[in-house]
TIKOL-464222 format. One record per residue (C-alpha): residue in one letter; x, y, z; residue number from 1. Coordinates in steps of 0.5 Angstrom, whole numbers, plus 500, padded with zeros to 3 digits. Layout:
% residues N
+----+------+-------+-----+-----+
! aa ! east ! north !  up !   i !
+----+------+-------+-----+-----+
!  A !    X !     Y !   Z ! NUM !
...
+----+------+-------+-----+-----+
***
This chain:
% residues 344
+----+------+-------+-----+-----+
! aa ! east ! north !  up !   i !
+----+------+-------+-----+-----+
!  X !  440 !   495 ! 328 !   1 !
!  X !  442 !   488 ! 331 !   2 !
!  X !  445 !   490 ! 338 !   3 !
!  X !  452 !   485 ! 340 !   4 !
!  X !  450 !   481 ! 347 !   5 !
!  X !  456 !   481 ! 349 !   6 !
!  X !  458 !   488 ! 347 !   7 !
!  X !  452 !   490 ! 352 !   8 !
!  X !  454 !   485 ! 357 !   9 !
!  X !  461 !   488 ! 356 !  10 !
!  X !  458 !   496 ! 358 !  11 !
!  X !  454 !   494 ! 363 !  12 !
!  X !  460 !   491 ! 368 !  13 !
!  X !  464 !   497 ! 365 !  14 !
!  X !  459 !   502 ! 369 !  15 !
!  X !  459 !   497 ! 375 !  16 !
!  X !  466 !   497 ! 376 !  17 !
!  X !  466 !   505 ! 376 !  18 !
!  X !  461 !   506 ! 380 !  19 !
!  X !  463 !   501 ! 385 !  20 !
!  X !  471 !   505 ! 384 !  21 !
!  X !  467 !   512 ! 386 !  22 !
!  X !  463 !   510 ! 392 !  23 !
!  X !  469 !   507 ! 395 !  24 !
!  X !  473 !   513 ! 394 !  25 !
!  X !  467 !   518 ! 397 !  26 !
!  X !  467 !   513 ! 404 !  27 !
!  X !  470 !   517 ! 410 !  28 !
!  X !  476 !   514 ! 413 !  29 !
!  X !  476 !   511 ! 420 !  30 !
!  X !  478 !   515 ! 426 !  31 !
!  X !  482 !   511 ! 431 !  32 !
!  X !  482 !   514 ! 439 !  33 !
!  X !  486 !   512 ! 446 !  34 !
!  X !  484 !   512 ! 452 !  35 !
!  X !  489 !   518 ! 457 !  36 !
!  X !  492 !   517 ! 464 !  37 !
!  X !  490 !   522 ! 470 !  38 !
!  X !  494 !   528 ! 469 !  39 !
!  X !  499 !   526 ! 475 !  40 !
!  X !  500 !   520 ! 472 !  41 !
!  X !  503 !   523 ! 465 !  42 !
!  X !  508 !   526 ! 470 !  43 !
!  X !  510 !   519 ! 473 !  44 !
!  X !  510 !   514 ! 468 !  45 !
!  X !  509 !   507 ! 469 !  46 !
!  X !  515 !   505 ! 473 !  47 !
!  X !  518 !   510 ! 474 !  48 !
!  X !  516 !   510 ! 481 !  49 !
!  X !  519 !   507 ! 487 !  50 !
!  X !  523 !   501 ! 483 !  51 !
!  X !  526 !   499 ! 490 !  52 !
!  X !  521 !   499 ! 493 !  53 !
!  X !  514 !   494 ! 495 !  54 !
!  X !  510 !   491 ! 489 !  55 !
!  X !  503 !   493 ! 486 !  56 !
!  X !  501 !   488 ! 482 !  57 !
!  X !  494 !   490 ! 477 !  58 !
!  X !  491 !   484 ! 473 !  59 !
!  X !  488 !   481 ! 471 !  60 !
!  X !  482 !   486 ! 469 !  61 !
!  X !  476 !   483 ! 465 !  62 !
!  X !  472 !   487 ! 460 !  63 !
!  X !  465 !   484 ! 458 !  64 !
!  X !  463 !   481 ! 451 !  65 !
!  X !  460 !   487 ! 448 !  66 !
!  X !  467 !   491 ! 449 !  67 !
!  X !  472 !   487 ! 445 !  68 !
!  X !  471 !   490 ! 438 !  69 !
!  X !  475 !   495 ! 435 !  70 !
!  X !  469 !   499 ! 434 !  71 !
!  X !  467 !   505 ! 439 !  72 !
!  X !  460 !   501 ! 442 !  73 !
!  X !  456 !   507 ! 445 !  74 !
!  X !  448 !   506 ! 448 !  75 !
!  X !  442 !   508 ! 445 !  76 !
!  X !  437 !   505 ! 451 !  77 !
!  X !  438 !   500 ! 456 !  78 !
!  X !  437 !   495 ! 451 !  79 !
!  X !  440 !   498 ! 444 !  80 !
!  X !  448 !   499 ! 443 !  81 !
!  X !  450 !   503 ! 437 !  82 !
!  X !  456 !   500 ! 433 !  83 !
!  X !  461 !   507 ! 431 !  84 !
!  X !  464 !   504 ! 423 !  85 !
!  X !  468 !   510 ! 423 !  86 !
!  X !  470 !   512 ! 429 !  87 !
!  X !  475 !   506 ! 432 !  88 !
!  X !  479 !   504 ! 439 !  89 !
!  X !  487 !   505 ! 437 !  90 !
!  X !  488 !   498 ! 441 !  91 !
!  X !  484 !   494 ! 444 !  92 !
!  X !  481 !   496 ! 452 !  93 !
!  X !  483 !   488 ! 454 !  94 !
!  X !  490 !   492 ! 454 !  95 !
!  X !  489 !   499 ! 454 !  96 !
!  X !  485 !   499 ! 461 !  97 !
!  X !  489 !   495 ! 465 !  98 !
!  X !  495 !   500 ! 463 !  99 !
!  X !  492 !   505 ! 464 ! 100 !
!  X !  489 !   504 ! 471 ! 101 !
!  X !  497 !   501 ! 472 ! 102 !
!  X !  499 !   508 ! 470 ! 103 !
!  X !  494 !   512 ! 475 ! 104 !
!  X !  496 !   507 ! 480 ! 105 !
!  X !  504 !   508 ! 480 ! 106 !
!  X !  502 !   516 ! 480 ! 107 !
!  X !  498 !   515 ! 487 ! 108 !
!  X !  502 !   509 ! 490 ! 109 !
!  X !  509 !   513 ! 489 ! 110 !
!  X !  512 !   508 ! 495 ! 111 !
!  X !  510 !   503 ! 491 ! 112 !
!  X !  512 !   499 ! 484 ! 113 !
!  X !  506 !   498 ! 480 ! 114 !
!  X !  507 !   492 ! 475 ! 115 !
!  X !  502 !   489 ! 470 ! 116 !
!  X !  499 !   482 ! 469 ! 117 !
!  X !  503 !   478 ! 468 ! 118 !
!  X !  508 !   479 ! 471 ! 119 !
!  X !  515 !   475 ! 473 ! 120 !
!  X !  513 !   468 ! 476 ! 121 !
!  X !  520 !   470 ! 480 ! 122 !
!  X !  517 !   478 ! 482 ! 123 !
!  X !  513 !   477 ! 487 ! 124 !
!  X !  507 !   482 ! 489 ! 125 !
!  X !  505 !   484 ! 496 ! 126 !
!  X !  499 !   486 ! 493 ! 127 !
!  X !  494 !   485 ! 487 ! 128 !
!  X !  489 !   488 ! 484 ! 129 !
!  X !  484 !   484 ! 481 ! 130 !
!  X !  479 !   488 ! 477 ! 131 !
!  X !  472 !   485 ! 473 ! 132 !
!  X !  469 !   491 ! 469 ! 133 !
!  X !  460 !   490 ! 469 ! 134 !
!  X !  459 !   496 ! 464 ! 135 !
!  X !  463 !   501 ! 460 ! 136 !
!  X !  460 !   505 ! 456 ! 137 !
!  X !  456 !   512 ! 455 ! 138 !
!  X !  451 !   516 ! 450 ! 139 !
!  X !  453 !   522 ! 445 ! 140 !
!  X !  452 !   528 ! 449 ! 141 !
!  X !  450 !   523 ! 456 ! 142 !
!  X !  453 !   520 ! 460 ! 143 !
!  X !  459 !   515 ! 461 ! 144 !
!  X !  458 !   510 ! 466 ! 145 !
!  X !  464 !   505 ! 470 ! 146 !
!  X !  460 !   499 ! 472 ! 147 !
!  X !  466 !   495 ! 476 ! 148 !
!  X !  468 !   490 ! 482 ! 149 !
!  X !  475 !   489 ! 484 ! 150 !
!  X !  479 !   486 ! 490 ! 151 !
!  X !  485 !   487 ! 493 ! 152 !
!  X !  489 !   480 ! 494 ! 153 !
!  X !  494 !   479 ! 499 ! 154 !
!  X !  501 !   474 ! 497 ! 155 !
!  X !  498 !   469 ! 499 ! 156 !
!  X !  491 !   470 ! 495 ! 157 !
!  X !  486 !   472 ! 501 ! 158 !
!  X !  482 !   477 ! 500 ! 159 !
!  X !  485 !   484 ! 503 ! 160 !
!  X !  480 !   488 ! 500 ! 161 !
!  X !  473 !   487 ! 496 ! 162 !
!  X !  469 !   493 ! 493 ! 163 !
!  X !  464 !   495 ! 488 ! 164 !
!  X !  465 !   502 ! 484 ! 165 !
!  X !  459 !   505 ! 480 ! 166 !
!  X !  462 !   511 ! 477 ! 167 !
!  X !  457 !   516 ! 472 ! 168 !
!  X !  462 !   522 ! 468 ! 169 !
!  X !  458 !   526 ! 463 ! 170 !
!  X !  460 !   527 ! 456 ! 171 !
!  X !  460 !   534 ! 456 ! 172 !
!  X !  459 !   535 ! 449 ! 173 !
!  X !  457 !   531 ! 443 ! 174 !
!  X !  462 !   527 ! 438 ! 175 !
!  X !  466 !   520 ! 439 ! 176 !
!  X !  472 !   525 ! 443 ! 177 !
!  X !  467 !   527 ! 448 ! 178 !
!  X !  466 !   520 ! 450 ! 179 !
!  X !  472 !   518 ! 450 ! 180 !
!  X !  474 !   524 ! 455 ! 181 !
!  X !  469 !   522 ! 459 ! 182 !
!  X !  472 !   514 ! 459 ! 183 !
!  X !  478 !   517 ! 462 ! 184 !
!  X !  476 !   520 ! 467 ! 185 !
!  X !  472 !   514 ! 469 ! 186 !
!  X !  478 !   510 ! 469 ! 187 !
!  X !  481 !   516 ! 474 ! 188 !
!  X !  475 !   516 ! 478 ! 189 !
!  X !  476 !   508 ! 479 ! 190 !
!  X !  483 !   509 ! 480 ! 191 !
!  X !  483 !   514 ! 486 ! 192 !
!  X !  478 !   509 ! 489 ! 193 !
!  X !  482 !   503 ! 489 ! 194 !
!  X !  489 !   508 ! 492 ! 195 !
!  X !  485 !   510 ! 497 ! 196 !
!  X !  483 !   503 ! 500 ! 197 !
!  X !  490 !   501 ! 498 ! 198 !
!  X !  492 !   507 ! 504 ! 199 !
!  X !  488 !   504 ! 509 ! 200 !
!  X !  491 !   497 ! 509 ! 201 !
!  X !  497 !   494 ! 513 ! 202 !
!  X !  504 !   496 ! 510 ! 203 !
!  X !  508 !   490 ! 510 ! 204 !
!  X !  515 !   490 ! 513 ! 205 !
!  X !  518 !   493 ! 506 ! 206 !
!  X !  512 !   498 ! 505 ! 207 !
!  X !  514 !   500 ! 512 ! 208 !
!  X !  521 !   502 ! 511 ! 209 !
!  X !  520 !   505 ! 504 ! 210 !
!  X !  515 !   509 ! 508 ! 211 !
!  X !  521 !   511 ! 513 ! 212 !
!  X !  525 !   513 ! 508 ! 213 !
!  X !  522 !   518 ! 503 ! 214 !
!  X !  523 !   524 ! 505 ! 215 !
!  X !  518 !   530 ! 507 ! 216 !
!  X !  515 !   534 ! 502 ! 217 !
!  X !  519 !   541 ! 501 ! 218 !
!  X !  517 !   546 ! 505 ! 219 !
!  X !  514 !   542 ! 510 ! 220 !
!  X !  517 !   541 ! 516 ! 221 !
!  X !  511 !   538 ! 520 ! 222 !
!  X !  510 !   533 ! 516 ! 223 !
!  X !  514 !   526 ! 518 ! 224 !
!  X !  513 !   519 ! 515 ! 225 !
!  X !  511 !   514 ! 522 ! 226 !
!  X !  517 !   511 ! 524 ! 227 !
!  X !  517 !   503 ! 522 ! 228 !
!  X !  516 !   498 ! 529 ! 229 !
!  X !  523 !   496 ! 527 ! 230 !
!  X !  526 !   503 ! 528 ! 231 !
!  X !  522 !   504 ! 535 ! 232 !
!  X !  525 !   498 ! 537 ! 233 !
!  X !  532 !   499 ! 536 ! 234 !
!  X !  531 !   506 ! 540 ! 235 !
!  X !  527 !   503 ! 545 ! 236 !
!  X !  532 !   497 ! 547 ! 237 !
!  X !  539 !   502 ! 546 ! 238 !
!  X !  535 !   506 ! 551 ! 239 !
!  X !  534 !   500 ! 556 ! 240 !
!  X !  540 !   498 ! 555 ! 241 !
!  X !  543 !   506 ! 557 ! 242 !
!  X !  538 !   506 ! 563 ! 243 !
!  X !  540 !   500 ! 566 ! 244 !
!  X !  545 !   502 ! 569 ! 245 !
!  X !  541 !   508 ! 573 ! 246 !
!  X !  536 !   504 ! 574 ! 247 !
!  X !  541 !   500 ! 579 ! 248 !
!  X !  542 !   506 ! 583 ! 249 !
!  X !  534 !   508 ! 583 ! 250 !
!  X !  530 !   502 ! 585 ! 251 !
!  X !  535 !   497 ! 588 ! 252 !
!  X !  540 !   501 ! 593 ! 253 !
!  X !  533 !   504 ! 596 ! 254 !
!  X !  528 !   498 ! 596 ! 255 !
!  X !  536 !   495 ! 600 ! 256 !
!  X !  537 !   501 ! 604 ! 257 !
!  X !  537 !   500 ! 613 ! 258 !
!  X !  530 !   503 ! 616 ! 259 !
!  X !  529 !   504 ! 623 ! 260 !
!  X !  524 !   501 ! 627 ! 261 !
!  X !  517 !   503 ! 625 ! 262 !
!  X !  518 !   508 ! 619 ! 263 !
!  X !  515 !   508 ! 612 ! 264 !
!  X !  517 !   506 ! 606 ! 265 !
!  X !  524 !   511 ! 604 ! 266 !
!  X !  524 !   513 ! 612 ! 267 !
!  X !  531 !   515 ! 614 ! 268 !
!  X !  535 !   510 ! 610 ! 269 !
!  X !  542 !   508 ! 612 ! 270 !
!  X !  546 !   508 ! 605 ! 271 !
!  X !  554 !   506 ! 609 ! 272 !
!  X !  556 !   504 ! 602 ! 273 !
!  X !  563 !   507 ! 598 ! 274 !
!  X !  564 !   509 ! 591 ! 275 !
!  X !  567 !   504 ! 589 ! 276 !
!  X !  561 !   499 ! 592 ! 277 !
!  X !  556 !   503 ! 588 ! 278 !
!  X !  560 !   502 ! 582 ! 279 !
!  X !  560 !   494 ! 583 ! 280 !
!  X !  553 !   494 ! 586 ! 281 !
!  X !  551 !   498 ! 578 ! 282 !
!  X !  555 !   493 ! 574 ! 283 !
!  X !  552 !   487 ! 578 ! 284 !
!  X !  545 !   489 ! 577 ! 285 !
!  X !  546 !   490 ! 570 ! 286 !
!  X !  550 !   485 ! 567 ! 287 !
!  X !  547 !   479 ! 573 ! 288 !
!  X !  544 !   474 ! 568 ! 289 !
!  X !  538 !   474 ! 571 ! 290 !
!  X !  537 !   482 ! 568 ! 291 !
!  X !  540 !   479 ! 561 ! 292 !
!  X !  534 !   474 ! 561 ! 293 !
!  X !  529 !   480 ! 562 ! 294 !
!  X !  532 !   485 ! 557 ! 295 !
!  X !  531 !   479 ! 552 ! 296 !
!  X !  524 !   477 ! 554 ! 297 !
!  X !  522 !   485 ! 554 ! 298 !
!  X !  527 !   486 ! 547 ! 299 !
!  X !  522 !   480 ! 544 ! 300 !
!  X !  516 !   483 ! 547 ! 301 !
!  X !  518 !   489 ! 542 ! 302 !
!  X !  519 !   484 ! 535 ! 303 !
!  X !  511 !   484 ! 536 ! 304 !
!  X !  505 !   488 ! 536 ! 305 !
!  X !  502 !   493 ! 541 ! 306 !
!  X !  510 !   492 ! 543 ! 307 !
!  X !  509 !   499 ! 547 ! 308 !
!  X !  504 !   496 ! 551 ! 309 !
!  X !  508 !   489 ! 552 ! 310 !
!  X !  513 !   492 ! 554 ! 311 !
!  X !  509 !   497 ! 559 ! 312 !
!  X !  505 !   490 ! 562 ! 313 !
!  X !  512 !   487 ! 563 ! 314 !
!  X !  515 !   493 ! 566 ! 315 !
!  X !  509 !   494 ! 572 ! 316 !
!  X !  509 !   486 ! 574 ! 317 !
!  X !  517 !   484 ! 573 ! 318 !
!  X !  522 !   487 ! 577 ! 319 !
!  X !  526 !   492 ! 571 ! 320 !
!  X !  533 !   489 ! 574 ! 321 !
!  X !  533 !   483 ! 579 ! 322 !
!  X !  528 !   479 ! 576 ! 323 !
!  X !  526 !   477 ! 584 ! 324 !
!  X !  526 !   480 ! 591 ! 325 !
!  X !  531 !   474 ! 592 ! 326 !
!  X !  536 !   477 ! 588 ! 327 !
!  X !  535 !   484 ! 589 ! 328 !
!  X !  538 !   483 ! 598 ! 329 !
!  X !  543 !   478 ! 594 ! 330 !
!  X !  545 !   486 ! 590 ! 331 !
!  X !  543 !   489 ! 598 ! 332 !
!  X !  549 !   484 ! 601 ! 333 !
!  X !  554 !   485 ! 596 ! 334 !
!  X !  553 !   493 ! 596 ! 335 !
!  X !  552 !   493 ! 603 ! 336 !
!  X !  558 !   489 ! 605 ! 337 !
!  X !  555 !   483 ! 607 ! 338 !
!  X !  549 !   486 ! 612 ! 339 !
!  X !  543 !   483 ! 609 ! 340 !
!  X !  538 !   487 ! 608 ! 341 !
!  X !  532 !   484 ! 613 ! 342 !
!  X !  527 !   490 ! 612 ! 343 !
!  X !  525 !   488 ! 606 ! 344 !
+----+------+-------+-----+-----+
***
């Protein structure tokens, strides 16, 4: 019997068809994975921390070639990657790394308000992480390895700080899920780096006040925030300013005093002043101008560093009240009623 070409053409394409349609129903769906922050960051989320408080910029953060696919790449060896069909990132790493890494950062910078790239032209960061990622990647059921250089910028763009942080977190199992774990764990390694070199830095003015004002730990009464220069200032000038008076009375009415012929230094002196001389003498020595223009001069000293130890140098080689021994007899003679001190 003749068969009909077109009847046997007709067949074949039907078998085709419903063999193509059975193998595209027996393929396995593709499992989609994410990334995790620390554990303390799932406490703290991004933003939630200090919104007053400094800026903490992070980004940018560039990633190698090989990384930017959806698919999970792991390693076979040095030179071989494996290219997981089925088991897919739920966003892309260009994202999910620099989110996470900002996340774990505002956990461990809770002074501090951590942004992301690219932020507001108008909100100005106080310090910028910037983040080049070599390797990123592991074997099933090895290791995963963090390969990454990172600087920490200043406002004005100089380098604060540069490092290089190789971090290996094992897998501790086989499957995607392992991998991935172990991938988190890293970028949380990474990010306790990067606080722990953000600690050592100067804190800018605003840090300082930040820091100032948070409170201790509940429990703790040991612990206290270092006081900011600016809080000590104010209490180093409130006391000059209290002490001025006393110290009228302790160093300019013993260097004026009478002493007799051949005696030392606070030997027999003579005070024949009144209460009421005393009174104007003090008043005298620290409102005299020359005293206002050594407090300002002590007060300027104590806006800029190592003000402690200015303000000591300053103090040892300058007469704290008069300025001079000239104006200190002119302070005696007043005080004295017009007898000059000559034993000066």
């Amino acid at each position: 019997m003749r068969r009909d070409p077109f009847v046997l053409a007709t067949l074949g394409l039907g078998i085709f068809l419903v063999a193509l349609t059975g193998c595209a129903g027996s393929s396995a769906p593709a499992r989609l994975y994410v990334l995790t922050p620390a554990p303390e960051a799932r406490v703290a989320p991004l933003g939630a921390a200090a919104p007053g408080g400094p800026a903490l910029g992070v980004g940018p953060v560039r990633l190698p070639g090989l990384l930017d696919r959806p698919q999970i790449v792991t390693r076979r060896g040095a030179e071989e990657i494996d290219e997981a069909e089925f088991h897919r990132w739920g966003e892309p790493l260009a994202e999910s790394v620099p989110r996470i890494l900002a996340e774990n950062l505002a956990a461990l910078r809770t002074a501090e308000r951590v942004t992301l790239f690219a932020w507001d032209p108008a909100q100005a960061v106080q310090r910028q992480v910037v983040v080049d990622v070599m390797r990123f990647d592991g074997a099933m059921g090895g290791d995963v390895v963090l390969d990454a250089r990172w600087r920490i910028l200043a406002t004005d763009g100089k380098d604060l700080a540069a490092n290089r942080s190789v971090l290996t977190q094992p897998t501790g199992g086989p499957g995607y899920p392992a991998v991935v774990a172990a991938m988190s764990r890293a970028l949380a390694a990474l990010s306790r780096e990067i606080a722990a070199t953000l600690e050592t830095l100067p804190r800018t003015g605003a840090d300082a006040c930040v820091e100032e004002a948070r409170p201790s730990p509940a429990g703790d009464r040991s612990a206290s925030p270092p006081e900011s220069s600016s809080k000590s200032c104010r209490r180093a000038c409130a006391l000059a300013a209290g002490l001025l008076a006393l110290l009228g009375l302790a160093c300019g009415l013993p260097a004026c005093g009478t002493l007799s012929a051949g005696r030392g230094w606070g030997e027999d002196v003579i005070y024949p002043v009144s209460e009421a001389r005393i009174g104007e003498a003090a008043l005298h020595a620290a409102f005299g101008l020359q005293t206002l223009l050594r407090a300002a001069g002590a007060g300027l000293c104590a806006t800029v560093d190592h003000w402690d130890q200015r303000v000591s140098t300053w103090a040892t080689t300058h007469h704290p009240l008069f300025g001079s021994t000239d104006a200190a007899k002119t302070a005696a003679d007043a005080t004295l009623g017009g007898r000059p001190c000559d034993h000066i």
